[in-house]
KETOR-972360 format. One record per residue (C-alpha): y, x, z; residue in one letter. Coordinates in steps of 0.5 Angstrom, whole numbers, plus 500, padded with zeros to 3 digits. Layout:
> y x z residuo
> Y X Z A
...
This chain:
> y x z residuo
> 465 315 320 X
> 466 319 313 X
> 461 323 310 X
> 465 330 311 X
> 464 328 319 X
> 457 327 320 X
> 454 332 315 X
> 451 338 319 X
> 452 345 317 X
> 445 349 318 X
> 448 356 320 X
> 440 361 319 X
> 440 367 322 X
> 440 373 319 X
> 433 375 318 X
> 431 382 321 X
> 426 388 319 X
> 419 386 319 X
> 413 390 318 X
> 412 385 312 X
> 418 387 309 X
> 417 394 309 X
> 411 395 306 X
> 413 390 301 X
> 419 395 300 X
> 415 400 299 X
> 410 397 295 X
> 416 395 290 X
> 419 403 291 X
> 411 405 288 X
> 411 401 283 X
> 418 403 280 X
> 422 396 281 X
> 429 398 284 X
> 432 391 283 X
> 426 388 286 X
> 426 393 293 X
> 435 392 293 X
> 433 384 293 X
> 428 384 299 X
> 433 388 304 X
> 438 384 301 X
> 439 380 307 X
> 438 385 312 X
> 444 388 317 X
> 446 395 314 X
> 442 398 321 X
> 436 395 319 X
> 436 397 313 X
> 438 404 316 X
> 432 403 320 X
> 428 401 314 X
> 430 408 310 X
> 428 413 315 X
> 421 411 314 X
> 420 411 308 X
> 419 419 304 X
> 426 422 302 X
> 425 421 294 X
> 425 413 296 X
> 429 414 301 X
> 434 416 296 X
> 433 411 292 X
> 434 405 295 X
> 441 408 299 X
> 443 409 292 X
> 441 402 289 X
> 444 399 294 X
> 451 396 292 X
> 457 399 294 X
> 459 397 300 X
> 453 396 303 X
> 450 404 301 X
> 456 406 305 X
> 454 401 311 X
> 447 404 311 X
> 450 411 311 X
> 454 410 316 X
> 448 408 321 X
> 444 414 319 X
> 443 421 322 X
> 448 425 319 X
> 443 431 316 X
> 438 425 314 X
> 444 422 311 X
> 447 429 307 X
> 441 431 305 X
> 441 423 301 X
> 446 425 298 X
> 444 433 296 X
> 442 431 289 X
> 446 425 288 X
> 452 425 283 X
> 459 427 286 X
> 462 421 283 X
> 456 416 287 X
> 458 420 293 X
> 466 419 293 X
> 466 411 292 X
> 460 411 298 X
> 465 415 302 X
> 470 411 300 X
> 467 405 303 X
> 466 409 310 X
> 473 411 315 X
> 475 417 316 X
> 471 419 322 X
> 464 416 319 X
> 466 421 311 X
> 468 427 315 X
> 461 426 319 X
> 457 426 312 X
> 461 432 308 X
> 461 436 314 X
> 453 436 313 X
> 454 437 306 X
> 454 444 302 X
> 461 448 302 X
> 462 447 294 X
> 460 439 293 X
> 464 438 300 X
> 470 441 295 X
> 468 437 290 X
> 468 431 294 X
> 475 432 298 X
> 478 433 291 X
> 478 426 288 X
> 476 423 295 X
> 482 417 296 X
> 483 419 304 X
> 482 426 303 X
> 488 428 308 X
> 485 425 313 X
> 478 427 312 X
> 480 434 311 X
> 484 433 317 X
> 478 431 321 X
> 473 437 319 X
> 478 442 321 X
> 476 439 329 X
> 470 442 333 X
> 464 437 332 X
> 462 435 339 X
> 470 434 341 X
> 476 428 340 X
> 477 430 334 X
> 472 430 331 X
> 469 423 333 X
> 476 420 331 X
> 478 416 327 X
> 485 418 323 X
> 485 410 321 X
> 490 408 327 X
> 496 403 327 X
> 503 405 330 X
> 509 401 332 X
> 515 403 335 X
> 518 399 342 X
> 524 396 338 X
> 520 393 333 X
> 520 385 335 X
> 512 382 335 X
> 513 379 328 X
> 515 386 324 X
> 509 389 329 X
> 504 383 325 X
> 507 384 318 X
> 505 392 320 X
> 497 390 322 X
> 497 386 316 X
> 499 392 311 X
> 494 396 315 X
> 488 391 316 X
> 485 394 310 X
> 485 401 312 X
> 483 400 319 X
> 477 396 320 X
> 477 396 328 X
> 483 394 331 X
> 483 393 338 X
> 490 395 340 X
> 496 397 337 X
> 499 404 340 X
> 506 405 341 X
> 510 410 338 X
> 517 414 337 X
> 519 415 330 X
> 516 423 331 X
> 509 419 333 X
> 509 420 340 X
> 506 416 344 X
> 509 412 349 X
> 505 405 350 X
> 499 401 347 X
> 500 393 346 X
> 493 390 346 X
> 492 385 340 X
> 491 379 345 X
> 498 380 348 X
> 501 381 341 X
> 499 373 339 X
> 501 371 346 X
> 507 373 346 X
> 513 370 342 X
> 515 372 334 X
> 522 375 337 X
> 520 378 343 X
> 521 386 343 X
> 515 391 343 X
> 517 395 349 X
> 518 389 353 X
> 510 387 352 X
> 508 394 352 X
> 504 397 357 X
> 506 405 358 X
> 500 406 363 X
> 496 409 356 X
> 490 413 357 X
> 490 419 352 X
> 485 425 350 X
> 488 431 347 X
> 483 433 340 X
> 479 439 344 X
> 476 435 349 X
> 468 434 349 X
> 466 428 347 X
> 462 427 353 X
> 469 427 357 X
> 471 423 352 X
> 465 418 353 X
> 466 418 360 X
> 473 416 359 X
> 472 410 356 X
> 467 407 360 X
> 470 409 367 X
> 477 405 365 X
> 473 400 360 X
> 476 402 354 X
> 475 399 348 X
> 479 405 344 X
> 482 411 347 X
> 488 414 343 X
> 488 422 341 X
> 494 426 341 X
> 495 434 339 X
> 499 439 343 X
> 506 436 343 X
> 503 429 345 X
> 504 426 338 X
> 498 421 336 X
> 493 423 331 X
> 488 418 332 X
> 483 414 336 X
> 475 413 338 X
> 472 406 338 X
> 468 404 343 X
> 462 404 338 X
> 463 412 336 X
> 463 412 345 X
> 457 409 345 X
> 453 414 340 X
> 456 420 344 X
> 453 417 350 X
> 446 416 347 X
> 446 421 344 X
> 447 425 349 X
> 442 422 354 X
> 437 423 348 X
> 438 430 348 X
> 438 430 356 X
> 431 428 355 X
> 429 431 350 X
> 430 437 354 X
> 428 434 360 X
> 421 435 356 X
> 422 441 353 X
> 425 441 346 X
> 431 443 344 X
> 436 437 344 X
> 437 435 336 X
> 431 433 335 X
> 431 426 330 X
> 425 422 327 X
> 428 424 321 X
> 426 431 321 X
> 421 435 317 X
> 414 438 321 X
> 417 445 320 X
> 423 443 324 X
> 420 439 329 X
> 415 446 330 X
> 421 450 330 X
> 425 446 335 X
> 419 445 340 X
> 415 452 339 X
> 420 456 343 X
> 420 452 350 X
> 412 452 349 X
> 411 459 349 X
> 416 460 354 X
> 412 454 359 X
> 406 459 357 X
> 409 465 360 X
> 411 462 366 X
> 403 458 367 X
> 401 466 365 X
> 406 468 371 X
> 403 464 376 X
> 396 465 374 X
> 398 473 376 X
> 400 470 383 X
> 394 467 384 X
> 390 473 381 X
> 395 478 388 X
> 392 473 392 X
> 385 474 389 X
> 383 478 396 X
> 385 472 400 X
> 381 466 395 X
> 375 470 396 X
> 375 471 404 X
> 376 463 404 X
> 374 460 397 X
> 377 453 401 X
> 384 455 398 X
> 383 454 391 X
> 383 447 393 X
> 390 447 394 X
> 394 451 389 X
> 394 445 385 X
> 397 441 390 X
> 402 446 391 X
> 404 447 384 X
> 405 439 383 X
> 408 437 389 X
> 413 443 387 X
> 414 442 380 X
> 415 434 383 X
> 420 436 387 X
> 425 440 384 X
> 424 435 377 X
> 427 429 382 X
> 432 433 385 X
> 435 438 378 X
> 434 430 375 X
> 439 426 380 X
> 444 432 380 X
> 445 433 371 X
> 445 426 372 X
> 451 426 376 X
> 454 432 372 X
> 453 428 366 X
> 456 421 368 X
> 463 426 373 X
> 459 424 378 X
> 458 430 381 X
> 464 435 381 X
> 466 442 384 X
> 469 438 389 X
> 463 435 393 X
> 458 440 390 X
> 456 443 397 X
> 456 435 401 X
> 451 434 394 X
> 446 440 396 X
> 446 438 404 X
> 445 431 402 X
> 439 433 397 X
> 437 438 403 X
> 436 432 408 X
> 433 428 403 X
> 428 434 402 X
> 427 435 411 X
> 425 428 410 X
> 421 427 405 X
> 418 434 406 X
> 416 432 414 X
> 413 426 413 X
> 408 429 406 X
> 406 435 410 X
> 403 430 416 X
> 400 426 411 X
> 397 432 408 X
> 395 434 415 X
> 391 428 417 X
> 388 427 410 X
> 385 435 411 X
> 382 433 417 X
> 379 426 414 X
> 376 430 408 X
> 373 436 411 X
> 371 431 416 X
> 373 435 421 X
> 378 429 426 X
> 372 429 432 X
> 375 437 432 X
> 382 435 434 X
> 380 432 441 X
> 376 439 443 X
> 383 443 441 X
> 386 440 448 X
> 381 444 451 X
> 379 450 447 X
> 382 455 442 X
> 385 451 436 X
> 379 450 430 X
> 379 453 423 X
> 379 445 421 X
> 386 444 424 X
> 389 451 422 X
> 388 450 415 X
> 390 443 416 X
> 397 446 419 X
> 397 452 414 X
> 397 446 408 X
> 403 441 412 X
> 407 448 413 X
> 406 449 406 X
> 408 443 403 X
> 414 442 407 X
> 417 449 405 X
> 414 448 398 X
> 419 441 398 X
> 425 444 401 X
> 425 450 397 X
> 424 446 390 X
> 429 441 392 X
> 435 447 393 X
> 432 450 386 X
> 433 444 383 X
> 440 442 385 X
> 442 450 385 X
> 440 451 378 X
> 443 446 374 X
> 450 447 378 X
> 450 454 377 X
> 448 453 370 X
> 454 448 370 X
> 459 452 373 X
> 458 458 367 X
> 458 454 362 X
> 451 451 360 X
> 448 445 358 X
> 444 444 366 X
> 439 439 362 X
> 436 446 361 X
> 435 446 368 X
> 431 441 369 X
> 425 442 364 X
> 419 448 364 X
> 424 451 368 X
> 424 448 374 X
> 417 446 373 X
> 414 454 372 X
> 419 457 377 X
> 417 453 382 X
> 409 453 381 X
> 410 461 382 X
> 415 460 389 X
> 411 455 392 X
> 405 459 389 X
> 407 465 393 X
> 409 462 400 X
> 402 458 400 X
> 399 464 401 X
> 405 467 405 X
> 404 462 411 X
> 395 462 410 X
> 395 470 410 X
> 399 469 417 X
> 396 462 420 X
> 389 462 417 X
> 386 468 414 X
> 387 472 421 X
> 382 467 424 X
> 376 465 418 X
């Protein structure tokens, strides 16, 4: 057996971002040794080093992201925050930005420059090698089809035989750095049909394209949501969605990875306002902005417990003549709040994924209804016996048989009706709410933070002191 048979080639792995690294990246940057930082993130993947740079202060930030080579600059900018990434390149030289920008596809460039101030993004797009399709790109919205794809788009027309559709992939390769499907076309671009790129190697060199193609092609037009878009790809499995304009010629495509930063950023900012911040908020912000972003949301919150406070203070006269209802106003306002969370939750959660549409809104509202019935009968028994436990007053409940009902067992009563009302009425604000918020346009992620949370402390406030000034208060 030859040497070259049993020689082993060991493969390593690509080593990954540590914190040893970091902080000798940064030990490297204080010290003013650029090429010494570059060699040790030599061996990183781009995303790490992404991740790296957003930890470190602007002015070393920039640094390295400059110092990088070429190619690997414009891969790191393509995984930042596209303002982080702007404000990177604020201060940096136009012809730095451009050989950057070049390295990038068309959609990542026109991410970037749209961040940019109007007179660099001029000076830019004027020597930028693909500034046609860049300029192109920016003139779409920034959360729509056009605005996430990319221009990079190989086409073929149906006559063409398998090898001539080869030779245009390979003419193409180096401007289209994600190929999955070749679209298919007439000579105004139009699109007609797709053929993916394993039907195309295991077809024969002579055969026609429109006899391999496929023609079911799913397609979004340039002003569809992005959130649409994403929802597209991953209800049908797409690894690439054409894009057409108006008279349903081809202007580009997203890839499944520009996917799959719209639904993580879309379920990043439906979280953060599940939590009351505004939704675009990045780890790369300043404390001002991040102040900014959160403050609002805050003092609304504020109101609304001050709101609530006023409620109590209505029913002052009741808390006075039996003190024993304080004890329940932070159950009524937690288990309100609890409710209307799960609900509003379930329900932006269907909206988001179209799982939930106008069509099967009320057969949604009756469904969460029932789950309320439910769940709100089988709290209020619980919360029956445990008011009876702990006032200690179940030896009470066996002399109710023959004598008029105790004081124990009409507070117990009082609290159970109060609960299962308060959790019936939560849960239809809760599904109400973000549908309603929904139909007229608004983001219903609004729905289910502070909103949600203070309008129901206050309902529930008002009807736990509706039903004990009829069912309790009467007797003390």
């Amino acid at each position: 057996m030859s040497d070259s048979a049993t020689d082993i080639v060991k493969i390593s792995p690509l080593p990954e971002l540590s914190a040893e690294i970091a902080e000798a990246v940064e030990e490297r940057l204080e010290e003013g040794d650029l090429s010494a930082a570059v060699d040790l993130v030599g061996g990183l993947h781009p995303a790490d080093i992404a991740r790296l740079v957003t930890e470190l202060g602007r002015e070393h930030a920039a640094s390295l992201t400059l110092a990088l080579p070429t190619i690997t600059g414009a891969q790191v900018l393509s995984e930042l925050d596209e303002a982080f990434c702007a404000d990177l390149l604020a201060a940096t030289p136009t012809k730095r930005v451009t050989s950057l920008l070049n390295e990038l596809e068309s959609d990542d460039a026109a991410d970037v420059l749209g961040q940019l101030d109007e007179t660099v993004r001029q000076r830019v797009l004027r020597v930028l090698e693909d500034r046609e399709a860049v300029r192109g790109l920016l003139a779409y919205g920034e959360e729509t089809a056009g605005g996430i794809m990319a221009a990079e788009v190989v086409t073929v027309l149906a006559n063409w035989t398998v090898t001539e559709a080869t030779e245009e992939i390979r003419r193409n390769a180096e401007n289209t750095q994600d190929l999955y499907v070749v679209f298919v076309t007439d000579p105004s671009k139009h699109l007609e049909g797709f053929v993916t790129i394993r039907r195309l190697l295991l077809s024969p060199a002579e055969a026609i394209i429109g006899d391999v193609m496929r023609t079911d092609v799913r397609y979004v037009t340039t002003d569809v949501d992005q959130e649409e878009v994403a929802r597209t790809m991953e209800r049908y499995d797409l690894v690439s969605l054409a894009v057409v304009d108006d008279e349903q010629r081809l202007v580009g495509h997203v890839a499944i990875d520009d996917a799959m930063d719209v639904i993580l950023e879309e379920a990043e900012e439906d979280y953060q306002r599940l939590s009351g911040i505004t939704g675009d908020e990045e780890p790369t912000d300043s404390v001002f902005r991040i102040t900014r972003g959160r403050l609002p949301w805050l003092f609304l919150g504020m109101l609304g417990a001050v709101f609530a406070g006023s409620v109590i203070g209505v029913y002052e006269e009741n808390i006075r003549r039996a003190s024993v209802l304080a004890a329940f106003i932070p159950v009524v306002m937690a288990m309100a709040g609890n409710a209307g969370i799960q609900s509003s939750a379930i329900i932006v959660q269907g909206l988001a994924s179209g799982e939930v549409w106008s069509a099967n809104m009320f057969r949604r509202l009756g469904k969460e209804v029932l789950v309320a019935i439910v769940n709100g009968l089988a709290l209020a028994i619980m919360m029956l016996v445990v008011v009876l436990l702990l006032f200690g007053w179940v030896a009470t409940v066996w002399s109710s048989v023959v004598m008029p009902v105790p004081e124990p067992m009409r507070l117990a009563v009082t609290a159970g009706l109060s609960l299962f009302a308060v959790i019936v009425l939560a849960a239809v604000i809760g599904v109400a709410t973000p549908l309603m918020l929904d139909r007229i346009g608004v983001d219903p992620a609004l729905a289910t933070g502070p909103f949600i949370t203070t309008s129901n402390d206050i309902i529930g406030l008002v009807v736990f002191f509706m039903l004990a000034a009829t069912l309790y208060l009467p007797f003390v």
